[in-house]
C-alpha positions, -999 to 999 in steps of 0.1 A, spaced: 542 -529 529 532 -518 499 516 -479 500 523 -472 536 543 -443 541 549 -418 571 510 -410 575 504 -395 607 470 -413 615 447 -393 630 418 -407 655 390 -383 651 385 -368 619 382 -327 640 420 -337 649 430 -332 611 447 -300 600 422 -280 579 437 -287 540 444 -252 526 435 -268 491 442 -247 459 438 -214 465 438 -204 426 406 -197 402 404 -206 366 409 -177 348 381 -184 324 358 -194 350 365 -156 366 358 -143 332 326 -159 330 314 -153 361 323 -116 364 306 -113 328 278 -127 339 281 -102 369 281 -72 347 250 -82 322 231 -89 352 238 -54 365 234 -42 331 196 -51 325 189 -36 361 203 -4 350 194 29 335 227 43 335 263 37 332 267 55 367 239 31 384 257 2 365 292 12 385 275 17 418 259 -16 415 290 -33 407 312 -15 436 287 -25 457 290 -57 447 333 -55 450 327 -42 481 310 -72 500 341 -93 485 368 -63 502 352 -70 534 356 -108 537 394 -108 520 399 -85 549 388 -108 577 406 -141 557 437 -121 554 434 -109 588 428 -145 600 449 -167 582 481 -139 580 479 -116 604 463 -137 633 432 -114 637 455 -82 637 451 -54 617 467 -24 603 464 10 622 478 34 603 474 47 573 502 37 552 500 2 571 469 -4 555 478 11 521 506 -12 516 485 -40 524 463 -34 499 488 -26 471 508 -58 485 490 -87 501 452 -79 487 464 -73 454 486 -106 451 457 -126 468 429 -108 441 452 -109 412 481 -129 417 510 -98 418 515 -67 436 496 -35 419 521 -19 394 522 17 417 507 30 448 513 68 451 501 96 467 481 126 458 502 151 444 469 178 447 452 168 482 470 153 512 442 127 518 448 115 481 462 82 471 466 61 439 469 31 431 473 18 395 475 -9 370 485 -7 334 459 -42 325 434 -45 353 421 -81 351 387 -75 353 392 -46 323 411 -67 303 386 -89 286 358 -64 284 347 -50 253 330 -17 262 305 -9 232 304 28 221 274 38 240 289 31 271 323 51 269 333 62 299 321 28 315 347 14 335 348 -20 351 374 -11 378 344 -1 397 340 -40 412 380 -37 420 376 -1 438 345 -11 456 367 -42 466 396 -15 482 364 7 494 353 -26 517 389 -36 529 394 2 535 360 3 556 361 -34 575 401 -19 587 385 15 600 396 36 574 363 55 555 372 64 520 357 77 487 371 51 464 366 56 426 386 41 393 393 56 361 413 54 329 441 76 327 453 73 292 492 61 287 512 73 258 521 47 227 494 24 243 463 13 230 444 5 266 446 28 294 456 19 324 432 24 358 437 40 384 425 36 419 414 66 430 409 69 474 405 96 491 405 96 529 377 111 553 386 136 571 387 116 605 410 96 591 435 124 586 430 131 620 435 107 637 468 100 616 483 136 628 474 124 663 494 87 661 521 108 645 
C-alpha cells in the first residue's frame, strides 16, 4: 500500500507521546518582542534604574519556569544542591536553552568569596539595541540577570544578581557581565555540605 509505513497506531489519542516540537524562536520575532518589551517599560519609567528593575523583574518570572522545564524534562524533578552544581547549570544548560551556547566564562570573584561572574562578549539581548546618549549606562542585560536571579531563587540559592559592561580592549562593544553575589546563608550552608 501506498503511504503506509511503520506507524505505531495509537487507540486513544492520551496514549500518544507528547511531540517535543521545535524548540527554537525566530530570532527576529525575539527581537521584536523583547523591543517591544523595553519601550513598554520605557514609557512607565522615570529612570534608567526603574527601567532595569522593571525589566529584571520581568527576566526573572522567565528564570523561574526554565527552572522547573529544565528540572522536569532533564533532571527528572531533581535539582542542584550545591553551589557550584547550580552555577554550572546556569553557565551550561540555561544558557544553551536561552541562547543556544554555553556563556563564554563563568568565574569567580577574585575580591569577595560569595562573588561570581559570568560573561558574554555579545549578549543577545544587547546586541541589537541601540542605547541613545541619554540613557548611557542603560544596560539591557538586566532581563538576562533577572533571568539567573529567578533560576538562582526557584533552586534555593538567594542572590543579588546585577549586569554591567566591562569594557574589552580593541573592541567596539563591551561585553556584560553577570554579576551574582550569594547571601550569606548560602555560604553557610555550603561550608556546612563541605
Amino acid at each position: 500500500m501506498i503511504g503506509v509505513g511503520k506507524m505505531k497506531q495509537y487507540g486513544n489519542v492520551l496514549d500518544k507521546p507528547l511531540n517535543k516540537g521545535k524548540t527554537e524562536v525566530s530570532l527576529s520575532a525575539f527581537a521584536f518582542l523583547f523591543s517591544e518589551l523595553v519601550q513598554y517599560n520605557q514609557t512607565q519609567v522615570d529612570n534608567i534604574g526603574e527601567l532595569e528593575r522593571r525589566l529584571e523583574d520581568a527576566g526573572y518570572a522567565v528564570g523561574a519556569r526554565v527552572l522547573e522545564l529544565l528540572c522536569h524534562r532533564d533532571k527528572g524533578n531533581r535539582r542542584e544542591t550545591r553551589l557550584l552544581g547550580i552555577l554550572s547549570f546556569v553557565h551550561s544548560t540555561v544558557w544553551k536553552v536561552l541562547f543556544g551556547k554555553v556563556a563564554d566564562s563563568l568565574e569567580k570573584g577574585t575580591e569577595h568569596e560569595d562573588e561570581y561572574m559570568i560573561s558574554e562578549k555579545e549578549l543577545l539581548v544587547n546586541k541589537f539595541i541601540s542605547i541613545p546618549k541619554d540613557m548611557g549606562t542603560f544596560n539591557c542585560g538586566a532581563f538576562v540577570a533577572g533571568i539567573v536571579r529567578g533560576v538562582l531563587d526557584g533552586a534555593g540559592f538567594p542572590a543579588v544578581v546585577t549586569a554591567h559592561f566591562v569594557p574589552m580592549e580593541g573592541q567596539q562593544r563591551p561585553r556584560t557581565t553577570i554579576l551574582i553575589k550569594f547571601a550569606e546563608e548560602v555560604l553557610r550552608r555550603e561550608a556546612r555540605l563541605g
